[in-house]
N, C-alpha and C positions, 0 to 999 in steps of 0.2 A: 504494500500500500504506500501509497505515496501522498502527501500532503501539498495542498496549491491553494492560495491565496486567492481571494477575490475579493477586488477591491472596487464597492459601490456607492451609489447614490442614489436615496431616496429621489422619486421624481412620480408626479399625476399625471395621467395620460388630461386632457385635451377640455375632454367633458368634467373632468374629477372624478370619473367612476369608479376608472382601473389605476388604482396604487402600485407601483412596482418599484424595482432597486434596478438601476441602469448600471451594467459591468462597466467600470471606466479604466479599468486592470486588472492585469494577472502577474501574480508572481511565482516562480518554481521557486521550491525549495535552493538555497545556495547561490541566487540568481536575482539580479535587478527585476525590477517591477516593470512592465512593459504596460504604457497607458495606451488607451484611445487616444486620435492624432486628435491634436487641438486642446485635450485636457490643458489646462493650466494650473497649477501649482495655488494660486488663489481660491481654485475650487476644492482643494484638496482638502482645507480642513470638515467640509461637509461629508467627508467620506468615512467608510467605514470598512472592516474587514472583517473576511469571512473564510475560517477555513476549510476547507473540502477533502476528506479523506477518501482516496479514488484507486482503479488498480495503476500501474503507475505507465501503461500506454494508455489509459484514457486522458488522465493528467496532461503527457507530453501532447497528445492531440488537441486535449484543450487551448492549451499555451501556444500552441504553433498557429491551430485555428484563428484563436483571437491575434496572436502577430498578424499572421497573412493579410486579415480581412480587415481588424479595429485600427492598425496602428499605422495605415495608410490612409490619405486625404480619400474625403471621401469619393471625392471623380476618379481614386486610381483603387477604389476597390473592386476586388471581384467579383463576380455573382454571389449570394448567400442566400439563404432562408433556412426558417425551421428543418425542412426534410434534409437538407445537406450539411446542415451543423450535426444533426445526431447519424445519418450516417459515415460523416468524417470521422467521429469520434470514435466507431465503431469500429474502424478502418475498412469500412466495405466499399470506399470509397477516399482517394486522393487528389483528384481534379477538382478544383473549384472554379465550376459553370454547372449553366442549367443543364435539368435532367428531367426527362419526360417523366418514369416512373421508377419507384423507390420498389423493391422487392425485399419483403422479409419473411420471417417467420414467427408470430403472434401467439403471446402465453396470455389466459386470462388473471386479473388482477382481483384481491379481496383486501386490499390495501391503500391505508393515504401517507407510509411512507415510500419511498419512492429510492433507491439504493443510489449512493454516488455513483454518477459516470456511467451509469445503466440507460438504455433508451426509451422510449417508451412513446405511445402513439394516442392522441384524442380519434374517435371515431365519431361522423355525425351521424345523424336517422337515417342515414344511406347506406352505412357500412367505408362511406368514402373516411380515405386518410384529409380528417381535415386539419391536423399540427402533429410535430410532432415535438416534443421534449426528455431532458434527460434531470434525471435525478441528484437532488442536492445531500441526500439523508437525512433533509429537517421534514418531519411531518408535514401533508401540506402544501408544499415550495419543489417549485423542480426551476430550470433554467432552461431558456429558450430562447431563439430569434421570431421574433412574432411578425413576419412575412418577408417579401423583397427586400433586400441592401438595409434593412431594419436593426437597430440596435442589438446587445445582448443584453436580456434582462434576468432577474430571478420577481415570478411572481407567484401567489397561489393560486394550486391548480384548479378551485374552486371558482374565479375569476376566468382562469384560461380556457374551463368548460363553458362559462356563459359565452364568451369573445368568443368561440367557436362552434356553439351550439353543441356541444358535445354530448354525447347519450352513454359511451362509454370509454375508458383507460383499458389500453392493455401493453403489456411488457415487449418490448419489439426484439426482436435481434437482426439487426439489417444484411443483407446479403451481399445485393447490389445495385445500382441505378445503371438508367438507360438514356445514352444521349441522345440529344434531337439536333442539337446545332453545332457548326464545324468551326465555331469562335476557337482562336488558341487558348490553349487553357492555360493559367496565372496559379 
């Protein structure tokens, strides 16, 4: 197991409905703190930390993910969302661009904690994949990118079922995704 910092910010989505913590870094264990491009050091004393005990290639995927994607301006990031945050982290996947469809294999859940670094999938009244997110080990709380080139937040997953209409969680293990476009991959 390996332990990783997360360092957030309390922030209200738009309406005030949706409360969440905006990732503004991550740190590895032995390793400088790598922020969101643009963080300023004035914002910093609003921040808080959070640490995550994870297997220790989920950890490295986290850290690398949030490099790749947070800690470039925003015009020079790559594609992101939900589905290819939690299948990066899985490693069922290394290219960050779109992907038509995400392929897993689905355990059901009787649970609201949620295992660090584990993936895990909201389903709506369709059966369709409508988010997906990964586990913080707080009851309640998982982490997630909530759509296109979108932040990384941690909010509760009680909140992330209304945002998505969600009818059920279940435990994912990702396999693989499917490209659609011949953009270079970053």
């Amino acid at each position: 197991m390996t332990s990783l910092t997360l360092i957030k910010k309390h922030i209200v989505a738009n309406d005030g409905t949706l409360p969440c913590e905006r990732v503004v870094g991550v740190q590895e264990p032995n390793a400088s703190a790598v922020f969101e491009y643009g963080f300023s050091s004035a914002e910093f004393k609003d921040t808080v930390e959070q640490d995550i005990e994870m297997g220790s290639f989920s950890a490295e995927a986290l850290a690398e993910f949030y490099r790749r994607v947070y800690h470039q301006s925003p015009e020079e990031r790559p594609y992101h969302n939900c589905h290819l945050f939690a299948w990066y982290l899985a490693g069922a996947v290394d290219t960050l661009q779109r992907y038509d469809s995400y392929d897993a294999e689905f355990e059901d859940l009787y649970t609201d904690w949620f295992a660090p670094g584990c993936t895990y999938v909201i389903k709506d009244s369709t059966g369709k994949l409508a988010h997906s997110l990964v586990g913080t080990g707080q009851i309640g709380e998982t982490l997630s990118v909530t759509g296109d080139y979108n932040p990384m937040i941690i909010m509760s997953t009680r909140a992330l079922m209304n945002l998505y209409d969600g009818v059920r969680i279940r435990r994912t293990i990702p396999l693989r995704a499917t490209v659609i476009d011949d953009k270079p991959a970053q």
